[in-house]
N, CA, C and O atoms as CSV, one atom per row, in Angstrom:
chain,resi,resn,atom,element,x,y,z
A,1,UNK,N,N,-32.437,59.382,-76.631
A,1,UNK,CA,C,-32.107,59.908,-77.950
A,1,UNK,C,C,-32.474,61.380,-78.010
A,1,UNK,O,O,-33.636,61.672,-77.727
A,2,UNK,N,N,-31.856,62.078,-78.252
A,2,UNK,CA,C,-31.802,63.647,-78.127
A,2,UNK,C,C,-32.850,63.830,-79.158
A,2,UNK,O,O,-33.875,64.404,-78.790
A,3,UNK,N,N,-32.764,63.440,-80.383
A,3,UNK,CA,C,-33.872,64.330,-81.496
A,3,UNK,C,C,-35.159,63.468,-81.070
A,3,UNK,O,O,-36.248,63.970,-81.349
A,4,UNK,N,N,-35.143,61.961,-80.286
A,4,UNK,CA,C,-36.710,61.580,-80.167
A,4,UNK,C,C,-36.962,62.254,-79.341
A,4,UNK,O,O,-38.158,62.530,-79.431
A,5,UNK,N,N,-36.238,63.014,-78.014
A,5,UNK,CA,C,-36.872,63.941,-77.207
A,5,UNK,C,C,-37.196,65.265,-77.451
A,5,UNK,O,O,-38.011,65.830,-76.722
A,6,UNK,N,N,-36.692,65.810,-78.334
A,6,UNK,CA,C,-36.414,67.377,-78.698
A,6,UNK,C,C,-38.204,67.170,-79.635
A,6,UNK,O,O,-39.046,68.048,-79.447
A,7,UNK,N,N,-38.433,66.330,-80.280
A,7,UNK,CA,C,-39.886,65.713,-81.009
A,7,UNK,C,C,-40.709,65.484,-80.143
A,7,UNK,O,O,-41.780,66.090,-80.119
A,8,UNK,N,N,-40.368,64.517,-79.209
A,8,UNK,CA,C,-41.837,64.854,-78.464
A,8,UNK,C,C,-42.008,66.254,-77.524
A,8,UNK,O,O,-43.053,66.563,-76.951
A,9,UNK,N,N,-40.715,67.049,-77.495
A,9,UNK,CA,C,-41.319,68.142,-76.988
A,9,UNK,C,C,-42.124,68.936,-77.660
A,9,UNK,O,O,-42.925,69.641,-77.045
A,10,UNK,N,N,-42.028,68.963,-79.425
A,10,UNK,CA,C,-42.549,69.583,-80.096
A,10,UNK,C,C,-43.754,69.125,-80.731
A,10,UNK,O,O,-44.425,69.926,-81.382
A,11,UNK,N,N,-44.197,67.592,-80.580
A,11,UNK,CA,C,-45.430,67.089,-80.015
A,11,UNK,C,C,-46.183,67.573,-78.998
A,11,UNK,O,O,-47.405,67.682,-79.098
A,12,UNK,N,N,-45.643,67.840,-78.138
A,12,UNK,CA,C,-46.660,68.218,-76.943
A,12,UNK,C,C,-47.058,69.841,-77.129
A,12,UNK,O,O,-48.044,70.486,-76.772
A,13,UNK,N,N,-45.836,70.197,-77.851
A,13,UNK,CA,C,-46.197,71.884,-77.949
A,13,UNK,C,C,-47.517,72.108,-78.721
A,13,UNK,O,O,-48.228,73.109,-78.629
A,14,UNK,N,N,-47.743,70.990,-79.522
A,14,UNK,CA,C,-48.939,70.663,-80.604
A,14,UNK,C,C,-49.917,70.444,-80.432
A,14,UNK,O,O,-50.888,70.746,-81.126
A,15,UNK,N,N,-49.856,69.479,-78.811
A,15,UNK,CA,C,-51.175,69.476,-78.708
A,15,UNK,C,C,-51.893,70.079,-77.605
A,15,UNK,O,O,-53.052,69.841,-77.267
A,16,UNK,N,N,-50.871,71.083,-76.957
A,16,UNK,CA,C,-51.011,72.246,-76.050
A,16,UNK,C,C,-51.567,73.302,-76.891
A,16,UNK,O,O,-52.310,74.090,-76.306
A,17,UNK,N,N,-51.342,73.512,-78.296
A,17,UNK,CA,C,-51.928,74.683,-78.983
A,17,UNK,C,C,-53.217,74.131,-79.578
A,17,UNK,O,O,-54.120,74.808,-80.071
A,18,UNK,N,N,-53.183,73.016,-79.481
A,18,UNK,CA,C,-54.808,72.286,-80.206
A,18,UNK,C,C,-54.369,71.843,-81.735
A,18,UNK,O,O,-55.272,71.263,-82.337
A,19,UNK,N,N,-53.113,72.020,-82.479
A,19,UNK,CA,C,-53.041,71.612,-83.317
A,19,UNK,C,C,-52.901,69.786,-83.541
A,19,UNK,O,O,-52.625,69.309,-84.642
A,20,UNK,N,N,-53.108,69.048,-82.474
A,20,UNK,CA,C,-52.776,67.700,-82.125
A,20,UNK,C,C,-54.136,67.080,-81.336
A,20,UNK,O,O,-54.921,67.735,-80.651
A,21,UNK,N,N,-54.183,65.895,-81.570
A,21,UNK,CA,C,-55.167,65.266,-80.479
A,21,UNK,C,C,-54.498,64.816,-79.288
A,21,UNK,O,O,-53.507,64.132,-79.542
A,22,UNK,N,N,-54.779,65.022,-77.846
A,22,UNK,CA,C,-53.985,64.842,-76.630
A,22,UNK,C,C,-53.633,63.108,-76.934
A,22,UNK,O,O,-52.945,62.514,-76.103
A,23,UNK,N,N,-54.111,62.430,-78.064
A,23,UNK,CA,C,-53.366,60.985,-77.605
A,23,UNK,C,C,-52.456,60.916,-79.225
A,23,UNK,O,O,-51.879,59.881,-79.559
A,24,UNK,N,N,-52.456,61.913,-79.923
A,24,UNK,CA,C,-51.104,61.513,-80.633
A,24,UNK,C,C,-49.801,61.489,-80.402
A,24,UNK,O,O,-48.975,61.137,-81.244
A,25,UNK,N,N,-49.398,62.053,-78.651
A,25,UNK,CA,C,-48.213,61.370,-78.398
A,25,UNK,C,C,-47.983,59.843,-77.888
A,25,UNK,O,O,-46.863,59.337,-77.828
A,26,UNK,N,N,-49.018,59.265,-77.577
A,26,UNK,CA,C,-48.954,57.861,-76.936
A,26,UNK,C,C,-48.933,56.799,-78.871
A,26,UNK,O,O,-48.384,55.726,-79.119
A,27,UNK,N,N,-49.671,57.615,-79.720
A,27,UNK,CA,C,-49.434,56.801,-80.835
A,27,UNK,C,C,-48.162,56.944,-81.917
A,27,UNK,O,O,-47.682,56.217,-82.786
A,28,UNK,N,N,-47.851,58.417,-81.333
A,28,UNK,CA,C,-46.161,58.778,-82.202
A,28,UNK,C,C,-45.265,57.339,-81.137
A,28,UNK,O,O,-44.597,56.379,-81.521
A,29,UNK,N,N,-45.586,57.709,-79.994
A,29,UNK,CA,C,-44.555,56.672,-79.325
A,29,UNK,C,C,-44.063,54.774,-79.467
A,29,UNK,O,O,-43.060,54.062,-79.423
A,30,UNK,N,N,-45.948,54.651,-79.702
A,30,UNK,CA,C,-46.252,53.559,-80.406
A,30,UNK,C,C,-45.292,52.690,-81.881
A,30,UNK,O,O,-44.625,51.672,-82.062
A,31,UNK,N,N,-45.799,53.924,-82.680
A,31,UNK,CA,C,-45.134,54.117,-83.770
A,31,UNK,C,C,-43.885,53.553,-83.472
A,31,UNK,O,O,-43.434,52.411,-83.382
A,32,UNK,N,N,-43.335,55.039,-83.309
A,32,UNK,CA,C,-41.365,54.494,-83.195
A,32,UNK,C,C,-41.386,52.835,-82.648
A,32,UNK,O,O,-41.184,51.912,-83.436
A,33,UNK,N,N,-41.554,52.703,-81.754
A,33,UNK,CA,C,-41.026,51.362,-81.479
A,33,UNK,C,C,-41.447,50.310,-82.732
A,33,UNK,O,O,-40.835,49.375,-83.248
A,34,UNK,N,N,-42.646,50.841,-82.954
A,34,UNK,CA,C,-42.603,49.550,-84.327
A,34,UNK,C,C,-41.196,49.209,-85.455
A,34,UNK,O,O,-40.661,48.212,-85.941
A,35,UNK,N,N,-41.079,50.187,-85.483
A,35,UNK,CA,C,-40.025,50.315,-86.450
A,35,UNK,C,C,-39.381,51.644,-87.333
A,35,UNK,O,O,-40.000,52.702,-87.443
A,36,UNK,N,N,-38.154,51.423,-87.885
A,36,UNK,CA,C,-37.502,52.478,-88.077
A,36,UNK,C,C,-38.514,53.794,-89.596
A,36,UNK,O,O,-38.784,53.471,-90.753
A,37,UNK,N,N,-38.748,54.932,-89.020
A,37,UNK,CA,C,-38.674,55.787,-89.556
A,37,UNK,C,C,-37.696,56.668,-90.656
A,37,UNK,O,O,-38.058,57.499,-91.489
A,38,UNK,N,N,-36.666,56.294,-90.419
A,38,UNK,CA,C,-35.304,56.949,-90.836
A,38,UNK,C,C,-34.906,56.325,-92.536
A,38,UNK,O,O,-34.817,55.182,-92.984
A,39,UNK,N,N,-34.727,57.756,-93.186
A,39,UNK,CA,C,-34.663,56.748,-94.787
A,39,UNK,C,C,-33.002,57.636,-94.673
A,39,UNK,O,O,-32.204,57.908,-93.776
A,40,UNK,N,N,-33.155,57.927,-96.708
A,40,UNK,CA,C,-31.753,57.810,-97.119
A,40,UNK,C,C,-31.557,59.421,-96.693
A,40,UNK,O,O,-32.409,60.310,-96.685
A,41,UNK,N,N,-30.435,59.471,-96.415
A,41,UNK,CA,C,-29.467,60.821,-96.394
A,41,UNK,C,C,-30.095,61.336,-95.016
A,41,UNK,O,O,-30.354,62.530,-94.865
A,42,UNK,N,N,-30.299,60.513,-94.153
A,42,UNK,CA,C,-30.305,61.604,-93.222
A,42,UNK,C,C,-31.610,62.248,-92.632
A,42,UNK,O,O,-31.640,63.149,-91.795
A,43,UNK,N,N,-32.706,61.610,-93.232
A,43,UNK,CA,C,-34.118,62.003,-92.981
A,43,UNK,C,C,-34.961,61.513,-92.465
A,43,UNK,O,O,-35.055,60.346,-92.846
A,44,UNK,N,N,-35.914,61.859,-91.525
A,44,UNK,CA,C,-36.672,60.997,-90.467
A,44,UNK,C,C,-38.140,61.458,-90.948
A,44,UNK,O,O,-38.580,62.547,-91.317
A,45,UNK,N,N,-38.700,60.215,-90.798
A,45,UNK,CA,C,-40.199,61.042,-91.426
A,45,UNK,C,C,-41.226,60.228,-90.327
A,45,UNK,O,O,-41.658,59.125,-90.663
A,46,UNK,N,N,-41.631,60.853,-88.904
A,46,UNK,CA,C,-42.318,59.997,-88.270
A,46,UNK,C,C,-43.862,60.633,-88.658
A,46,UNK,O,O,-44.057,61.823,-88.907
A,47,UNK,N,N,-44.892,59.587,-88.651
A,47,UNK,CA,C,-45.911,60.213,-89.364
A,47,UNK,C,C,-47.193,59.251,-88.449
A,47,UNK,O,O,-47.170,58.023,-88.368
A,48,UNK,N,N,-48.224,60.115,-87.844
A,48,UNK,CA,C,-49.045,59.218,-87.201
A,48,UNK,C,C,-50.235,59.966,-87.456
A,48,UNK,O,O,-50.468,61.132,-87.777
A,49,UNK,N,N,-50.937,58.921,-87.211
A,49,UNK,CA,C,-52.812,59.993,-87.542
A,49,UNK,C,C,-53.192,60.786,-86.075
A,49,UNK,O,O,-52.981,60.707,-84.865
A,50,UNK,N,N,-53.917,61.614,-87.099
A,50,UNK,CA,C,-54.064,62.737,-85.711
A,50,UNK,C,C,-55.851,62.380,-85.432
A,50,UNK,O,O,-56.670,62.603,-86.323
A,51,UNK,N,N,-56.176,61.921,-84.337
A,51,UNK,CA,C,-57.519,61.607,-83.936
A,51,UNK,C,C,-57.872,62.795,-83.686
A,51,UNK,O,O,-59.042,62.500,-83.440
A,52,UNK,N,N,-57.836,64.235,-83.498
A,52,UNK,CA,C,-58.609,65.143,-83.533
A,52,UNK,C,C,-59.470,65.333,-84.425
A,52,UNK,O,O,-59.770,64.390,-85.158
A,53,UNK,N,N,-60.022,66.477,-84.570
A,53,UNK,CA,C,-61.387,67.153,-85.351
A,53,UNK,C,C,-60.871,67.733,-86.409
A,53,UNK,O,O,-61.777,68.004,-87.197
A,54,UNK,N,N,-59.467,68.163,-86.932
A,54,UNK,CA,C,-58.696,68.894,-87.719
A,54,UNK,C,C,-58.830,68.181,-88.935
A,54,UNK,O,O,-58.978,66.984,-89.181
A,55,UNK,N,N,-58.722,69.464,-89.822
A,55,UNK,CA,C,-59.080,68.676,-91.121
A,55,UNK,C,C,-58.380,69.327,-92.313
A,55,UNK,O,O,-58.769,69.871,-93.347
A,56,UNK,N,N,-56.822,68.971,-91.589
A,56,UNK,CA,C,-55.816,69.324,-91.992
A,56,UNK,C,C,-54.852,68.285,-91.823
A,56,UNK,O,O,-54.907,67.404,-90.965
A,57,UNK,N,N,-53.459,68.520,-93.184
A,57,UNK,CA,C,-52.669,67.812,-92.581
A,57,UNK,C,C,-51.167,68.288,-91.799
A,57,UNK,O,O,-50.475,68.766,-92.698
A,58,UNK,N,N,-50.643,68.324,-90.892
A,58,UNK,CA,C,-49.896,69.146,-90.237
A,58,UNK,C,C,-48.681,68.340,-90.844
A,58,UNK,O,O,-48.740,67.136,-91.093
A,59,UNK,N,N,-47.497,69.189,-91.070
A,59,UNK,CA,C,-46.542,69.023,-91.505
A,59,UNK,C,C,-45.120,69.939,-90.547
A,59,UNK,O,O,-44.893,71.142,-90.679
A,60,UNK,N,N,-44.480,69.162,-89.793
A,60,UNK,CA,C,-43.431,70.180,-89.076
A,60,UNK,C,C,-42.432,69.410,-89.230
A,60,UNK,O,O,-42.313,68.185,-89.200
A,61,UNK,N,N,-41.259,70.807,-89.511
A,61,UNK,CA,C,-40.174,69.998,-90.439
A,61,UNK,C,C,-39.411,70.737,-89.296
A,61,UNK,O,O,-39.701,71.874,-88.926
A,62,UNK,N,N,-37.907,69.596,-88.512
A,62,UNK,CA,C,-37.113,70.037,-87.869
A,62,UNK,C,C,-35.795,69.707,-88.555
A,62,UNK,O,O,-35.678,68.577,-89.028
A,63,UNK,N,N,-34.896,70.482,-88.649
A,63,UNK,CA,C,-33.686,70.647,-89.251
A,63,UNK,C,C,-32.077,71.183,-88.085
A,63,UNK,O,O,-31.873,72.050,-87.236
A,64,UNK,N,N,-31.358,70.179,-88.656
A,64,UNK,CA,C,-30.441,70.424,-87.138
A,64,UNK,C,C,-29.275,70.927,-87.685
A,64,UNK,O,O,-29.064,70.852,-88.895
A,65,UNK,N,N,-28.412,71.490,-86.821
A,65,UNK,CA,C,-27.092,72.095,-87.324
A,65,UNK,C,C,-26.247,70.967,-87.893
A,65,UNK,O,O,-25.768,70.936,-89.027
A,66,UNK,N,N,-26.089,69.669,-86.554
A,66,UNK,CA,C,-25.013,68.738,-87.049
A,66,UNK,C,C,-26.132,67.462,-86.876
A,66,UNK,O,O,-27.210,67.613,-86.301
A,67,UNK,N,N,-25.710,66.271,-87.437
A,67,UNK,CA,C,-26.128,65.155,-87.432
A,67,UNK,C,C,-26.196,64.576,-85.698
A,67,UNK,O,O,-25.402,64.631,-84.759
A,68,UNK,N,N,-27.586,64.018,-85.883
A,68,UNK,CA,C,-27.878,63.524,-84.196
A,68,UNK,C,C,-28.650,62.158,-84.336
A,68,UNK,O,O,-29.100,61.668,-85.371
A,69,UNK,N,N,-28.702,61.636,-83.003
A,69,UNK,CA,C,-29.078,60.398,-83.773
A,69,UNK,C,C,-30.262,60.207,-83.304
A,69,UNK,O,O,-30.599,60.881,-82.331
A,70,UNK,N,N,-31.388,59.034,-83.999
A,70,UNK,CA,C,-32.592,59.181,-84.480
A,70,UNK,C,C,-32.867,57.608,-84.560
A,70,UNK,O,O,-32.429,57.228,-85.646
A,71,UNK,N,N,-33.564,56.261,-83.654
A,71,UNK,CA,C,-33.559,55.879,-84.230
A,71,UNK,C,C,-32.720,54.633,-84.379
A,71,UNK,O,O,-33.095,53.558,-84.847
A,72,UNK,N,N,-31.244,55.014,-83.800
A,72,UNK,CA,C,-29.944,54.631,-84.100
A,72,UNK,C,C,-28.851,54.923,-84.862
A,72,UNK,O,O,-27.666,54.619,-84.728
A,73,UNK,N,N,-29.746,55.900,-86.118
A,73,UNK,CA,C,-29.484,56.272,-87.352
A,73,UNK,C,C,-29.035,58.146,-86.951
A,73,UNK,O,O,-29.582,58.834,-86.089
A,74,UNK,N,N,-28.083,58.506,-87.742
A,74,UNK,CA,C,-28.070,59.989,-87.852
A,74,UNK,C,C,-28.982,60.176,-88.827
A,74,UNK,O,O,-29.378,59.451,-89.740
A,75,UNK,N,N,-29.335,61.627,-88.370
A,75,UNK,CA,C,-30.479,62.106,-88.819
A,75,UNK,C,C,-29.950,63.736,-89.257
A,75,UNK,O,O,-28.983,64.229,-88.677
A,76,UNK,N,N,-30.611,64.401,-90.211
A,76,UNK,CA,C,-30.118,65.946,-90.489
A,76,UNK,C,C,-31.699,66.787,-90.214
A,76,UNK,O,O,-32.065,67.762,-89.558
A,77,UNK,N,N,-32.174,66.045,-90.889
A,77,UNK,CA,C,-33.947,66.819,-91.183
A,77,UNK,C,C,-35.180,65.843,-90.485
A,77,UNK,O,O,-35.288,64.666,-90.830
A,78,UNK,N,N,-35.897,66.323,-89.691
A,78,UNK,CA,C,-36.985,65.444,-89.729
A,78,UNK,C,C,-38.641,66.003,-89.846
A,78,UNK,O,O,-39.024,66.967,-89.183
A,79,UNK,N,N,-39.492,65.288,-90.734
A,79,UNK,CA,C,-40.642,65.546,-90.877
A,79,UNK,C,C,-41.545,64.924,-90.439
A,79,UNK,O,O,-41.944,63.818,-90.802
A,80,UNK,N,N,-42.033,65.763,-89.416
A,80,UNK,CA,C,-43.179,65.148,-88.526
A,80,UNK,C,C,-44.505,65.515,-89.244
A,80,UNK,O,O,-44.721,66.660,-89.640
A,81,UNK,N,N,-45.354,64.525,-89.389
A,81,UNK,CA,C,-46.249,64.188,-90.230
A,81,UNK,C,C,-47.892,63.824,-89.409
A,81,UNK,O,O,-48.169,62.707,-88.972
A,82,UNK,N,N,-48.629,64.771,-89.354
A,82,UNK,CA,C,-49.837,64.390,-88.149
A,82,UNK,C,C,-50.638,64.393,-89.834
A,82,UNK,O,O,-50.626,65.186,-90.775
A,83,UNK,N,N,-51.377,62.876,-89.539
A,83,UNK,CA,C,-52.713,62.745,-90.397
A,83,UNK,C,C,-53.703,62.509,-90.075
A,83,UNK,O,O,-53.924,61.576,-89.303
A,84,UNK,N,N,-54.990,63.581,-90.752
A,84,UNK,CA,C,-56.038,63.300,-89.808
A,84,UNK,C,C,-56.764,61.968,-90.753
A,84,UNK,O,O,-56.688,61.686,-91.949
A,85,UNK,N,N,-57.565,61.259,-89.459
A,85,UNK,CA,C,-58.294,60.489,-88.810
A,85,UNK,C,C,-59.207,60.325,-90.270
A,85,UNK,O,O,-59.536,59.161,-90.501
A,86,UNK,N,N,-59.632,61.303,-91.229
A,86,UNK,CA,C,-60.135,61.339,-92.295
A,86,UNK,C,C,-60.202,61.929,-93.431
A,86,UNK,O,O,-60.875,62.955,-93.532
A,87,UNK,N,N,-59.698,61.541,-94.232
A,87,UNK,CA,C,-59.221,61.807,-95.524
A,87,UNK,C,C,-59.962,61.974,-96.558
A,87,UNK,O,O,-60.494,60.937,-96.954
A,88,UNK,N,N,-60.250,63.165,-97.298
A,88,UNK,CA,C,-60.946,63.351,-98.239
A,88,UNK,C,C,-60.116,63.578,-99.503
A,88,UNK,O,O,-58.894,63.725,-99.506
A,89,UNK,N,N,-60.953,63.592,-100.633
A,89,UNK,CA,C,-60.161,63.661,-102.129
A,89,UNK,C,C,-58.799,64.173,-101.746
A,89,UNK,O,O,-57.723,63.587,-101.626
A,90,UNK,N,N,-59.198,65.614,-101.566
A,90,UNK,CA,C,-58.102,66.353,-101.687
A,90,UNK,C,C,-57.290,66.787,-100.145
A,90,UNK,O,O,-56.677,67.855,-100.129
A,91,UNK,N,N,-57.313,66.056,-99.076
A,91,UNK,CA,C,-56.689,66.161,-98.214
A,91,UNK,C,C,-55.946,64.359,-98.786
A,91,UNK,O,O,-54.718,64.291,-98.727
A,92,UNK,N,N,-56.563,63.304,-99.190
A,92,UNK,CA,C,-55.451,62.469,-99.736
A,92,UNK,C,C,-54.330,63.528,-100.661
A,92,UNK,O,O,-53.214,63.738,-100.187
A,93,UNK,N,N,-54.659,64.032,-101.738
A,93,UNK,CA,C,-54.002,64.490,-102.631
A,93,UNK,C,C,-52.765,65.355,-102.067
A,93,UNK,O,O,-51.600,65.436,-102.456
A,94,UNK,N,N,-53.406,65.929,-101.076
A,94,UNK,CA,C,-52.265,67.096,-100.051
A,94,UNK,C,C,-51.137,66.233,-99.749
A,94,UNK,O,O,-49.967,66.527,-99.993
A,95,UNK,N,N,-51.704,64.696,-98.978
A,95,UNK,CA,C,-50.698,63.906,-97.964
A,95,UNK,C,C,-49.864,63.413,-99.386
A,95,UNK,O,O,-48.683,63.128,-99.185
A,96,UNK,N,N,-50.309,63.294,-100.674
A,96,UNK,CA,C,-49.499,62.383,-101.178
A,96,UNK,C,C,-48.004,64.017,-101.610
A,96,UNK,O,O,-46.788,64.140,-101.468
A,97,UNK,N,N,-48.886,64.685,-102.022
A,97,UNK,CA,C,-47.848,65.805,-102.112
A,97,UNK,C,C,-46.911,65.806,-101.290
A,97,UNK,O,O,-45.744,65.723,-101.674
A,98,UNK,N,N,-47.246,65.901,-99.988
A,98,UNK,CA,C,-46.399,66.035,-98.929
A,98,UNK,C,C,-45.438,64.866,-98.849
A,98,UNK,O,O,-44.268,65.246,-98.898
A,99,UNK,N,N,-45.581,63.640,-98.748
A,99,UNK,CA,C,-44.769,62.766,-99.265
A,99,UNK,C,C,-43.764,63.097,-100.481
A,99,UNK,O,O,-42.572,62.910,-100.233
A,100,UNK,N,N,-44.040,63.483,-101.537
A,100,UNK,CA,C,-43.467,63.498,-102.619
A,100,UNK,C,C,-42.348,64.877,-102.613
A,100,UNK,O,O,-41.418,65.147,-103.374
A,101,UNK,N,N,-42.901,65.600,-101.389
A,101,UNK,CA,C,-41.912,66.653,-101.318
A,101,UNK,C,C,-40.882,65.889,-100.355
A,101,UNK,O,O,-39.696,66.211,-100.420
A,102,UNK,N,N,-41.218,65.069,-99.627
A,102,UNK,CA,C,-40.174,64.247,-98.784
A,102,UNK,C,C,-39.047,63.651,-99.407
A,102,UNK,O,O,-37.834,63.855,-99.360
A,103,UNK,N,N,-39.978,62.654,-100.157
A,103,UNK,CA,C,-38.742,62.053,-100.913
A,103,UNK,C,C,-37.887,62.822,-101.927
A,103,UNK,O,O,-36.699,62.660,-102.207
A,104,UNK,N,N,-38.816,63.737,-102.430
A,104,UNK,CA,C,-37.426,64.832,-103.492
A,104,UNK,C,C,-36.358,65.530,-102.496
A,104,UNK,O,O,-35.250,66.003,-102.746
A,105,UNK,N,N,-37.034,65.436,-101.347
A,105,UNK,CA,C,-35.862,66.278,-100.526
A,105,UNK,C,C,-34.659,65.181,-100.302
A,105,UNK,O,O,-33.526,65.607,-100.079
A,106,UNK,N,N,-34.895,63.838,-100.360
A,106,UNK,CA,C,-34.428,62.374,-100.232
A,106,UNK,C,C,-33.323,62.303,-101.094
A,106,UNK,O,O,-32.122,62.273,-100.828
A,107,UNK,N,N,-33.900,62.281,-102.137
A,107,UNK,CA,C,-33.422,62.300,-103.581
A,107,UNK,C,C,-32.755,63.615,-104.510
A,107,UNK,O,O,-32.193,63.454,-105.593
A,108,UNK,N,N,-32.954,64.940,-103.826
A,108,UNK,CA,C,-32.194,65.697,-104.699
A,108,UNK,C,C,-31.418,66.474,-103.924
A,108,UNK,O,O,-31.981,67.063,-103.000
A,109,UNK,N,N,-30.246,66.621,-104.079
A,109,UNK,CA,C,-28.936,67.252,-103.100
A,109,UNK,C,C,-29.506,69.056,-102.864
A,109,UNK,O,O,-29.641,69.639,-101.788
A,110,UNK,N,N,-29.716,69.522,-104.060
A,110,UNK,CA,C,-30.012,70.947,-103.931
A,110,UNK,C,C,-31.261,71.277,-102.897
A,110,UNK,O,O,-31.202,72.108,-101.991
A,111,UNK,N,N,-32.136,70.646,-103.147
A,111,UNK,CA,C,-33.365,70.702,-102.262
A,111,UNK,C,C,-33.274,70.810,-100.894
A,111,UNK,O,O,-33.633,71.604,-100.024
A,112,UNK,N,N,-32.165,68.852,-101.042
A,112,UNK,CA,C,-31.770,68.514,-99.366
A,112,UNK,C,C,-30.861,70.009,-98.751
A,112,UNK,O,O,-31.086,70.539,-97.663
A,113,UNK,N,N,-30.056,70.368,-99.536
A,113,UNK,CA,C,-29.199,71.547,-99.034
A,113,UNK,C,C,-29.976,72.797,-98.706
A,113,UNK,O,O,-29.722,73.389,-97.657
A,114,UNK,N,N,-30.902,73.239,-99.525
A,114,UNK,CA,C,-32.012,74.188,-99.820
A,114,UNK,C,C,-32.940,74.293,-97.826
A,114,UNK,O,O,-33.184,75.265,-97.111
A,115,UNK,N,N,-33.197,72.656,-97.610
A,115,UNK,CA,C,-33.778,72.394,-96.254
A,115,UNK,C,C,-32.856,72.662,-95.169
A,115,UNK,O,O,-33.052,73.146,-94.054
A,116,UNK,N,N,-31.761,72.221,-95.763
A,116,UNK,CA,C,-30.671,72.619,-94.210
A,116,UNK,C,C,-30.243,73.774,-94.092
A,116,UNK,O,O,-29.709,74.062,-93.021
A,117,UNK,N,N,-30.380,75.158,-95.529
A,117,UNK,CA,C,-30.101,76.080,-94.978
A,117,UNK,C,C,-31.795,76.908,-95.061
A,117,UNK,O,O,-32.037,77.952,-95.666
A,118,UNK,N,N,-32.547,76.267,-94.450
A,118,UNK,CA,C,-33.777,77.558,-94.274
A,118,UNK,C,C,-34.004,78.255,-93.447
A,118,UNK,O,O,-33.793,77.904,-92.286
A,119,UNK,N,N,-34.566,79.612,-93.776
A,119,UNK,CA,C,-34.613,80.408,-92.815
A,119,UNK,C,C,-36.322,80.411,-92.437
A,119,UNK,O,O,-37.340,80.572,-93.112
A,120,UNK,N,N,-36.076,80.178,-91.174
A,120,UNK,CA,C,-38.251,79.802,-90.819
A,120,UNK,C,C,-38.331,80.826,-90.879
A,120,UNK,O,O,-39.553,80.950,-90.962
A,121,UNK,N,N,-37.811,82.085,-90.915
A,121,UNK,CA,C,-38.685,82.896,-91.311
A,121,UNK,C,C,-39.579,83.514,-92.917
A,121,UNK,O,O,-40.426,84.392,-93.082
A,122,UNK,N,N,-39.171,82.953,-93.483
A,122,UNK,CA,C,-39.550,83.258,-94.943
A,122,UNK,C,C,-40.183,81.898,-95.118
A,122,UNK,O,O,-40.054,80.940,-94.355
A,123,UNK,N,N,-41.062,81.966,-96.514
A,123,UNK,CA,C,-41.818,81.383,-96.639
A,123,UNK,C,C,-41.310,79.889,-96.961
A,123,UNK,O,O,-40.105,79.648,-96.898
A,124,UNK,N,N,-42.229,78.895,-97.305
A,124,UNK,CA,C,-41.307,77.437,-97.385
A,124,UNK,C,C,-41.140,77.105,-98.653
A,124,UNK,O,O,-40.705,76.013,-99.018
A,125,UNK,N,N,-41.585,78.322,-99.633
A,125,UNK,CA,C,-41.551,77.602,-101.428
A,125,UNK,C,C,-39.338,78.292,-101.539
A,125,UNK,O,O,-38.589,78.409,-102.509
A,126,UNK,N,N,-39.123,78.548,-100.037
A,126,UNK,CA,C,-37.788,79.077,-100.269
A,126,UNK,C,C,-37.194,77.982,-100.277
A,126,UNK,O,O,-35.979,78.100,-100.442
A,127,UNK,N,N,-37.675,76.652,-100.132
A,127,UNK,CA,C,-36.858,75.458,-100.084
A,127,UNK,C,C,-36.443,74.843,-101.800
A,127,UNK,O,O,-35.505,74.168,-102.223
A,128,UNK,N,N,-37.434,75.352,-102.342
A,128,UNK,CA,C,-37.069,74.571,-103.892
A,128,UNK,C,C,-36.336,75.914,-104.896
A,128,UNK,O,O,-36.250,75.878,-106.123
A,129,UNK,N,N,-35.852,77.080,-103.983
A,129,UNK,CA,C,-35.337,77.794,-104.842
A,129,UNK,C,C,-33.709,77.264,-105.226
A,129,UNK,O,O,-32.887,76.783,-104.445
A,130,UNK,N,N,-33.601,77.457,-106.293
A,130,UNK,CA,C,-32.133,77.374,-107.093
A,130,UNK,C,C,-32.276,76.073,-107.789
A,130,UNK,O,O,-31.277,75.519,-108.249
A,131,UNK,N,N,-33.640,75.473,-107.911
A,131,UNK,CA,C,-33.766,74.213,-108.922
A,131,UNK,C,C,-33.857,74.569,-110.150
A,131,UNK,O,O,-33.958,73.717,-111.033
């Protein structure tokens, strides 16, 4: 599958920079096989805990020109989701945000459109402009 490989390359790039624990690719891999990731319109949200020391939650959003498949499923956007290992007040509060920006991207056409045309170079509050 082209986008599960093009992901774990950008897994490994993650945990070559230290932003990853060296075994969250054996548990992203895990993951997938359990079962499907892939919701409505086109969006993949694989999400695994990150056993490192980070005490953050990493959020990397890949966005493709044309639909590829994912899964089994075409896919347009996907949000890779590293959670750490321990969760406090407000690192819960972050992950639920982060979710909730998922699904509005799910659920609202402008947003979803807003994600497929971003430019990484500018900042990411450029995704909810024109709401």
């Amino acid at each position: 599958m082209v986008t599960c490989e093009q992901q774990k390359k950008v897994i490994q790039a993650k945990i070559k920079s230290g932003s990853l624990s060296a075994d969250f690719l054996k548990s992203w891999e895990k993951r997938e096989r359990q079962g499907s990731n892939v919701f409505e319109n086109g969006i993949a949200i694989p999400h695994v805990v990150d056993n490192s020391d980070n005490e953050r939650i990493l959020l990397n959003i890949g966005v493709f020109d044309t639909d590829v498949k994912y899964q089994d499923r075409k896919v347009r956007i996907v949000f890779l989701i590293g959670i750490p290992q321990k969760l406090n007040h407000q690192l819960n509060k972050v992950l639920t945000q982060v979710y909730d920006l998922v699904f509005a991207v799910a659920n609202n056409r402008n947003i979803y459109n807003n994600i497929l045309d971003y430019d990484q170079q500018r900042a990411l509050t450029q995704i909810t402009e024109g709401i």
